[in-house]
C-alpha positions as CSV (number, residue, x, y, z in Angstrom):
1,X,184.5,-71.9,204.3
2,X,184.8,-67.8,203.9
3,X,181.6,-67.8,205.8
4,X,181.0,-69.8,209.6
5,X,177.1,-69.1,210.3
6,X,178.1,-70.7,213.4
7,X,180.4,-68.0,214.6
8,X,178.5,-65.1,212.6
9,X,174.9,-65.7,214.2
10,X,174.7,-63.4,217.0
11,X,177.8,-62.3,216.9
12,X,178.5,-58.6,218.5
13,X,180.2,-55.6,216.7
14,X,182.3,-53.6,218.3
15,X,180.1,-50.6,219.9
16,X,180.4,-47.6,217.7
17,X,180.2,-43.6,219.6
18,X,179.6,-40.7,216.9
19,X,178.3,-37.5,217.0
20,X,177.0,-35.2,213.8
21,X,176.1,-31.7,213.2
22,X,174.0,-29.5,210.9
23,X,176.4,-29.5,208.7
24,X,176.4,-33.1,208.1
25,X,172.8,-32.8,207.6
26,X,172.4,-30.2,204.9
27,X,175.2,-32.3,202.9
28,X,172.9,-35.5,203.0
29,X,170.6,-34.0,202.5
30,X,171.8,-32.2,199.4
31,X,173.2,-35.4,198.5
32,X,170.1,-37.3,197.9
33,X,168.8,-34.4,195.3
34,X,167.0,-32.0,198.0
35,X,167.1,-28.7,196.9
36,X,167.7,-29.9,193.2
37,X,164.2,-28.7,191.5
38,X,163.4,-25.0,190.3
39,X,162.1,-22.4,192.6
40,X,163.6,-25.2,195.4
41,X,165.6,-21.8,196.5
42,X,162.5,-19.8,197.7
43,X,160.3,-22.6,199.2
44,X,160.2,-23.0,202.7
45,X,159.0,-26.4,202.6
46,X,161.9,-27.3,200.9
47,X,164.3,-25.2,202.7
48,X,163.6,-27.1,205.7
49,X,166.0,-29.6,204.4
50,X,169.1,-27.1,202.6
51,X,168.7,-24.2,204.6
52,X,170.1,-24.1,208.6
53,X,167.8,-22.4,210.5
54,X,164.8,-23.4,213.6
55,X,163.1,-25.0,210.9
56,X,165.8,-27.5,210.0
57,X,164.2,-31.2,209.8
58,X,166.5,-34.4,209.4
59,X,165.1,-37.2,207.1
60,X,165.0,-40.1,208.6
61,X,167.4,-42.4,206.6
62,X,170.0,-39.5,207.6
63,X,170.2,-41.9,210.8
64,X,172.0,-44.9,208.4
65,X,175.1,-42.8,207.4
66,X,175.5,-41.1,210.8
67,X,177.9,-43.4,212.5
68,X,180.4,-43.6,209.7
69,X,179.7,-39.9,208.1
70,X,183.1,-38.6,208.5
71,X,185.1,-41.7,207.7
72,X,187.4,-41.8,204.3
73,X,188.1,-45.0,204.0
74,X,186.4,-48.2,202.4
75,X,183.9,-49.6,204.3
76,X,185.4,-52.5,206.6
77,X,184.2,-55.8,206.1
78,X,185.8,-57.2,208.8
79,X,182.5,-59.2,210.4
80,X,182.7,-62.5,212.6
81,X,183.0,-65.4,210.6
82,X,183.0,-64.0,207.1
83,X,186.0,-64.0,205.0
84,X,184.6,-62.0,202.1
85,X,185.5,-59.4,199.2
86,X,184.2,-55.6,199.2
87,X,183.9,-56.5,195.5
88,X,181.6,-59.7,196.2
89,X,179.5,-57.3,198.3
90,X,175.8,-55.3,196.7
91,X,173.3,-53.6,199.8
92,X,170.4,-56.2,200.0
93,X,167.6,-54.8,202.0
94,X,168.0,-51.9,204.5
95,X,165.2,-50.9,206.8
96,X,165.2,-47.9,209.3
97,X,163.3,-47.1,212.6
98,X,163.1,-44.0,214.3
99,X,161.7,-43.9,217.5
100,X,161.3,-40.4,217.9
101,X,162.1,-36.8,215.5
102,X,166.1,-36.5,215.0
103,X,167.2,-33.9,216.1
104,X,169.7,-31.6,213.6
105,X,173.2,-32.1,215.9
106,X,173.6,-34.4,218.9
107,X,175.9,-37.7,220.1
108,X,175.1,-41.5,219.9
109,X,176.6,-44.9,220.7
110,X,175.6,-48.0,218.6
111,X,175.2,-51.2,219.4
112,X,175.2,-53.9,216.6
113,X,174.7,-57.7,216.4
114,X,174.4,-60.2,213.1
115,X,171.2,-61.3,213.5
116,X,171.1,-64.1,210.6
117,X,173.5,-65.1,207.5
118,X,170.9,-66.9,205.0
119,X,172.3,-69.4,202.2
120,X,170.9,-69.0,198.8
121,X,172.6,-71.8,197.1
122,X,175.2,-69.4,194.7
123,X,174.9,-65.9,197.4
124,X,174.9,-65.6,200.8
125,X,173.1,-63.2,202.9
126,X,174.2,-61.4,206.0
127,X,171.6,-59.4,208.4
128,X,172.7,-57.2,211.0
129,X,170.2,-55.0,213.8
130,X,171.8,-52.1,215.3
131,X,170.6,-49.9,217.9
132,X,171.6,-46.4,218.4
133,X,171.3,-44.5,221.7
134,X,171.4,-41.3,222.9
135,X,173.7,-39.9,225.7
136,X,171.2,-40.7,228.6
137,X,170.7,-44.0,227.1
138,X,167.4,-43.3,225.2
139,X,167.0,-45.4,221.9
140,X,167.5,-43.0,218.6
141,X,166.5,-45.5,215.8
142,X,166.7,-48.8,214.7
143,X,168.1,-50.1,212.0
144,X,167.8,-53.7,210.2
145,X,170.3,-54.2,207.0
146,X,171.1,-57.1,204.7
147,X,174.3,-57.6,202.4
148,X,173.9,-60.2,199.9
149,X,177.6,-61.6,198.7
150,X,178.2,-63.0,195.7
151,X,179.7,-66.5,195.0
152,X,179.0,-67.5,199.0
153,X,176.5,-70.3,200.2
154,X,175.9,-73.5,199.2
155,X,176.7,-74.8,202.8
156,X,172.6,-76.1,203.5
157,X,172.3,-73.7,205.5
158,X,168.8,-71.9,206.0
159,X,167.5,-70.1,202.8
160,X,165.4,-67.5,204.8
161,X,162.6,-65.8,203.4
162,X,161.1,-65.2,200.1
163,X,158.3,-63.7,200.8
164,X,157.6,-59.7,200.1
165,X,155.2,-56.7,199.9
166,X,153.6,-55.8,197.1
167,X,151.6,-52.4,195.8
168,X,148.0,-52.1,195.5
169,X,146.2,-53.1,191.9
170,X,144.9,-49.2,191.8
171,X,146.0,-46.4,190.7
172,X,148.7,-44.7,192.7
173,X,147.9,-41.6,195.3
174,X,151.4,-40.1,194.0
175,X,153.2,-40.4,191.2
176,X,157.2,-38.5,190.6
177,X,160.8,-38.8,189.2
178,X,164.0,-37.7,189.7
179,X,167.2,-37.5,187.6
180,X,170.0,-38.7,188.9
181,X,173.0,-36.0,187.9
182,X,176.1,-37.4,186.9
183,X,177.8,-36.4,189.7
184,X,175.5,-37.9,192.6
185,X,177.5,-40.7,193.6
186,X,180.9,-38.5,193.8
187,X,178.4,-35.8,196.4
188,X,177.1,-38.5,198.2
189,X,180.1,-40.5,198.9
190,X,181.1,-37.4,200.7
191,X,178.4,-38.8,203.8
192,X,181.0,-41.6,204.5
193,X,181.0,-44.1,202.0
194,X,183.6,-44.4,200.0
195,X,183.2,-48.1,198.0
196,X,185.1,-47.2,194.7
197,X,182.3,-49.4,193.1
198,X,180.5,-46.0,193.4
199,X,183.4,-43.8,192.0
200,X,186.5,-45.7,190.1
201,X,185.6,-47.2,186.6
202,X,188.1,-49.5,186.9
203,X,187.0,-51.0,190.2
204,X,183.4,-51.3,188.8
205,X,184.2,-53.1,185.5
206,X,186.4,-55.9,187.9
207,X,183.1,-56.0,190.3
208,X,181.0,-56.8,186.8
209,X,179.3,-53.4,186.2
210,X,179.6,-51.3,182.9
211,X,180.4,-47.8,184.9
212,X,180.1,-46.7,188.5
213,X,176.8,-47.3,190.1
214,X,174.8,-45.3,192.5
215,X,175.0,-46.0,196.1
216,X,171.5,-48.0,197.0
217,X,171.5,-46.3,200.1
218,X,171.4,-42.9,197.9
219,X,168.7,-44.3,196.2
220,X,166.9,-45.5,199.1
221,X,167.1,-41.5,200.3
222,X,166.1,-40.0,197.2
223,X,162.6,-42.5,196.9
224,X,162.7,-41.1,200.9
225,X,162.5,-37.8,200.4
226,X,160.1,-38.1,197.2
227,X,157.4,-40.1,199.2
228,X,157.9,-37.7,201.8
229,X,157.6,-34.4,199.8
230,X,154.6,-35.9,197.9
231,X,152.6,-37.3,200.2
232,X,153.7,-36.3,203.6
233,X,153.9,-32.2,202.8
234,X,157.4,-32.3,203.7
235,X,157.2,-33.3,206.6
236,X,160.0,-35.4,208.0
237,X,158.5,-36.1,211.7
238,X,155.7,-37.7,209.6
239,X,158.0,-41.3,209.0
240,X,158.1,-43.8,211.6
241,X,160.3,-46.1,209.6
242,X,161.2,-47.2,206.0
243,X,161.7,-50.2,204.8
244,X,163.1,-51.4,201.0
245,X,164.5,-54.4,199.1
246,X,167.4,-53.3,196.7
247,X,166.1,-54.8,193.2
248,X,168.3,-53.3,191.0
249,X,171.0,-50.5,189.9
250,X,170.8,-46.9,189.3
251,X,173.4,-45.3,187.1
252,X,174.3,-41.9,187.9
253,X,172.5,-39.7,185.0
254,X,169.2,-41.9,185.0
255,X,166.2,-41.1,186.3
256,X,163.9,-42.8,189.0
257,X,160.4,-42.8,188.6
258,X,158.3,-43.2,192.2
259,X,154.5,-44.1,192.7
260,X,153.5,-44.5,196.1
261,X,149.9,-45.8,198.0
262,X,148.8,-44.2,200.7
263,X,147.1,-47.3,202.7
264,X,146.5,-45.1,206.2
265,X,149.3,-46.1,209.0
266,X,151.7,-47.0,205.8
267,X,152.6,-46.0,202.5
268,X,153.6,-48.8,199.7
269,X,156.0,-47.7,197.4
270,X,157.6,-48.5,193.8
271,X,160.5,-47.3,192.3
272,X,162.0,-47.8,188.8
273,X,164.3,-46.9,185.8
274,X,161.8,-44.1,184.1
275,X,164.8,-43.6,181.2
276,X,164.4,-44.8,177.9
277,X,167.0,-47.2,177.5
278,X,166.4,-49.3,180.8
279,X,162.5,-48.7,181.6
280,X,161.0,-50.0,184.2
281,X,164.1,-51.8,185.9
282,X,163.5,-52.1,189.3
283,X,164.8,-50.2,191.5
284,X,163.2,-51.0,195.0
285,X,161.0,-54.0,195.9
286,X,159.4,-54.4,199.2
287,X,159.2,-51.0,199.8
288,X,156.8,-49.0,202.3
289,X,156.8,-46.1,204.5
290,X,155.5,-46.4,208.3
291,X,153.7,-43.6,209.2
292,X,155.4,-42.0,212.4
């Protein structure tokens, strides 16, 4: 079968040494829509993400695109025991851990392990941990990801969980949107991925989508950055970790509409289609914020 749990489980990838600069920052940055919003120019709460000076802060989910940011190829699927398609392939869950402030330039090796392959009958889906380290060996972040392949499983093999987070039944302590531009998947492909299901019509329609879609990981920054600006005053030291379930896709030109709960060490989170035609789509489930 395309995918031997027996050979994935636990199976190590080849360690991965990278290195980033400010540079790299201000594009993701920029990429997931900082800077975007009128009088964005003159504030120095925003600038602290666009603008390269001591006040330069990294978000968090910057960690996720670091090893791979300058890379111009396809993302490899070339994973131990899994004989699978990019075009089978959608980002299922992603979650992120830092264990101390980025900094804005600076060297890291990761390590990274599959740490489970679940079967869900018609899908299959494949978690890997990775660790990244600094250059005296100090753990950077952690990060926990899922890809959920189409078309695989149906082997028995364990269904993993079901179970996940929900909001609060109150009102929400913050409430935004942003609008996608048009051209938000070609900028943000530019931090290192380069899946044409983000970019090539073509390659979309053959993968079962009407148009290009929006990287989930773009997404996953922008709902990032939101929470963050709304309920953290900017302030990208504040996150301890970030954690999100990808429900649904975001077509570049709609917008996203975020609430967010702030429940003391952590902040639930919803995000949705706000735009007419497809409101209230999800957009990420079992989402939250750990307070840093």
């Amino acid at each position: 079968m395309p995918i031997n749990p027996d050979i994935a489980i636990g199976a190590q990838l080849p360690t991965r040494s990278f290195e980033w600069t400010a540079s790299d920052v201000l594009l993701y940055h920029l990429a997931i829509g900082a800077g975007s919003r009128t009088g964005d120019n003159l504030d120095p709460i925003a600038l602290r993400y666009t603008l390269d000076n001591d006040a330069l802060q990294v978000l968090p989910s910057f960690a996720l695109v670091a090893p791979s940011f300058h890379e111009t190829d396809p993302p490899p699927l070339d994973l131990p025991g899994c004989d699978i398609n990019l075009a089978q392939v959608v980002h299922g869950a992603q979650a992120i851990e830092v264990h101390r402030p980025l900094p804005t330039s600076g060297h890291a090796t990761i390590s990274t392990r599959i740490s489970d392959v679940w079967d869900k009958g018609k899908a299959a889906v494949i978690w890997q941990e990775g660790v990244a380290s600094d250059e005296s060996g100090q753990p950077l972040w952690t990060v926990r990801s899922s890809i959920f392949v189409r078309g695989e499983g149906g082997w028995g093999g364990n269904r993993g969980s079901s179970e996940f987070s929900t909001p609060p039944d109150r009102e929400a302590d913050f409430s935004g949107a942003f609008s996608v531009t048009p051209q938000q998947a070609m900028l943000y492909r530019l931090c290192g991925d380069r899946n044409p299901l983000h970019a090539d019509p073509d390659f979309a329609q053959r993968a079962g989508f009407p148009a290009p879609i929006l990287h989930g990981l773009c997404s996953y920054g922008i709902v990032l950055r939101e929470v963050t600006d709304g309920l953290l005053s900017g302030d990208a030291a504040g996150v301890g970790g970030f954690n999100a379930r990808f429900a649904g896709v975001v077509f570049p030109g709609e917008t996203i509409g975020v609430q967010a709960w702030d429940e003391g060490d952590r902040i639930a989170i919803s995000a949705s289609i706000a735009s007419p035609e497809r409101a209230g789509a999800p957009v990420l489930d079992d989402c939250y914020l750990t307070k840093a």
